[in-house]
N, C-alpha and C positions, 0 to 999 in steps of 0.2 A: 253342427258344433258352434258355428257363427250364433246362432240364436240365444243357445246356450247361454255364451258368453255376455250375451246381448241382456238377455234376462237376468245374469246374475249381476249387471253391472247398475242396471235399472233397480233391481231389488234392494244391492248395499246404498243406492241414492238415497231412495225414501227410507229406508236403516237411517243412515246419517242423518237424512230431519227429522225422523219422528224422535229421534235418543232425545234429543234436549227438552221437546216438549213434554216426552217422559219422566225424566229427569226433573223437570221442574214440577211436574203433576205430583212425583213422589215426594218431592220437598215441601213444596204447598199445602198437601195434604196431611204429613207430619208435624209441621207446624199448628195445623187447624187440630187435627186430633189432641194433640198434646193439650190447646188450651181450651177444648171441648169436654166437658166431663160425661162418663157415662150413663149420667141420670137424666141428661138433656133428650138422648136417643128415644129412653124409655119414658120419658115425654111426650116424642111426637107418633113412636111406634108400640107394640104389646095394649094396645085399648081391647081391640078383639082380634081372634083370627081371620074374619070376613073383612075388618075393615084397614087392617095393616096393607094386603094389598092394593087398595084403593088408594092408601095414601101414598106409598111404595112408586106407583103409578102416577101419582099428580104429579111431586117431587121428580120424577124420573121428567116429566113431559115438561116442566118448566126449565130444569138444569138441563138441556140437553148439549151433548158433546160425542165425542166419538166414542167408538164399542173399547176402545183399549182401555180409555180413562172409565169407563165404567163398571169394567173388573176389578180395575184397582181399589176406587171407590167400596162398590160390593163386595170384595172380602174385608175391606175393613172393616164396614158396617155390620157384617158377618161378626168378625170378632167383637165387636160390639152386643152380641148378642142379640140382632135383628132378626126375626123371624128368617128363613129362605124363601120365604114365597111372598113373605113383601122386598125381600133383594132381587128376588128372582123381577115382579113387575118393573121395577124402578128399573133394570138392567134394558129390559125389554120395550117398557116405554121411553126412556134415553133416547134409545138408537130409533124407535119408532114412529114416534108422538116428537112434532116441533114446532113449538108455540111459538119463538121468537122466528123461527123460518116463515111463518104463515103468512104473513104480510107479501114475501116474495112471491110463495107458490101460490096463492090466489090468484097474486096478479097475472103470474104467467099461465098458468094452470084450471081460473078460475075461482071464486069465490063458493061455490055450493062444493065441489068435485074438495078443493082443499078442505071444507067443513067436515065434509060428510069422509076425507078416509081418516082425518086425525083424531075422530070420534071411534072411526071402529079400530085406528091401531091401539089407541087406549081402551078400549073393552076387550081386545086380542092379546091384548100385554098383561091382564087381568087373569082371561082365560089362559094363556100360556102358563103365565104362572102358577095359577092350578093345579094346571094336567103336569108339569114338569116336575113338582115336589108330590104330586101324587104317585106318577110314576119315581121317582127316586123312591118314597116312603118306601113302595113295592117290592123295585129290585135292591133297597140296600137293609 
């Protein structure tokens, strides 16, 4: 029961920090939407269906942030009328692919080993996306 207690008190901690940065991610974002129009989207996305997630994926790997802010993100863009399987990369490369992290994990981690996995999480975040809106097509 000690544990318990121990984990729910630990859990409402990080509750309490992640609220504001939620909170402010929703606000931020509101603001940006509102003075974003939605022909700027179908600008950078809708060129083709092969190359939406490539771009989905670059964008994902240069913005990188946590997976929460990335949902929220991604249904906007959704509602934007974003392909799913270029929101599905972008989601995927986010969380995967970290361009401005690279500098760190080089150093510590090495210079070839950090190249060479943030090149296949960005062809994995490609492929993910694929398989994931292919399977949805499937079962929905």
């Amino acid at each position: 029961m000690n544990n318990l207690n121990q984990s729910i008190k630990k859990s409402a901690k990080m509750f309490g920090r992640i609220m504001p940065v939620f909170i402010g991610l929703i606000l931020l974002l509101t603001l940006i939407m509102v003075h974003i129009s939605s022909s700027f989207y179908s600008l950078i996305f809708g060129i083709h269906p092969l190359i939406d997630p490539i771009i989905g994926a670059s964008i994902g790997s240069i913005i990188a942030g946590n997976p929460i802010e990335s949902y929220i993100i991604g249904g906007e863009l959704l509602n934007h009328g974003i392909s799913l399987i270029a929101v599905t990369s972008f989601i995927v490369a986010w969380v995967t692919v970290g361009v401005f992290q690279f500098p760190a994990e080089s150093m510590l981690l090495g210079t070839k080993f950090a190249i060479v996995r943030n090149v296949v999480a960005f062809i994995f975040s490609i492929i993910v996306a694929v398989v994931t809106v292919g399977i949805v097509g499937v079962i929905g």
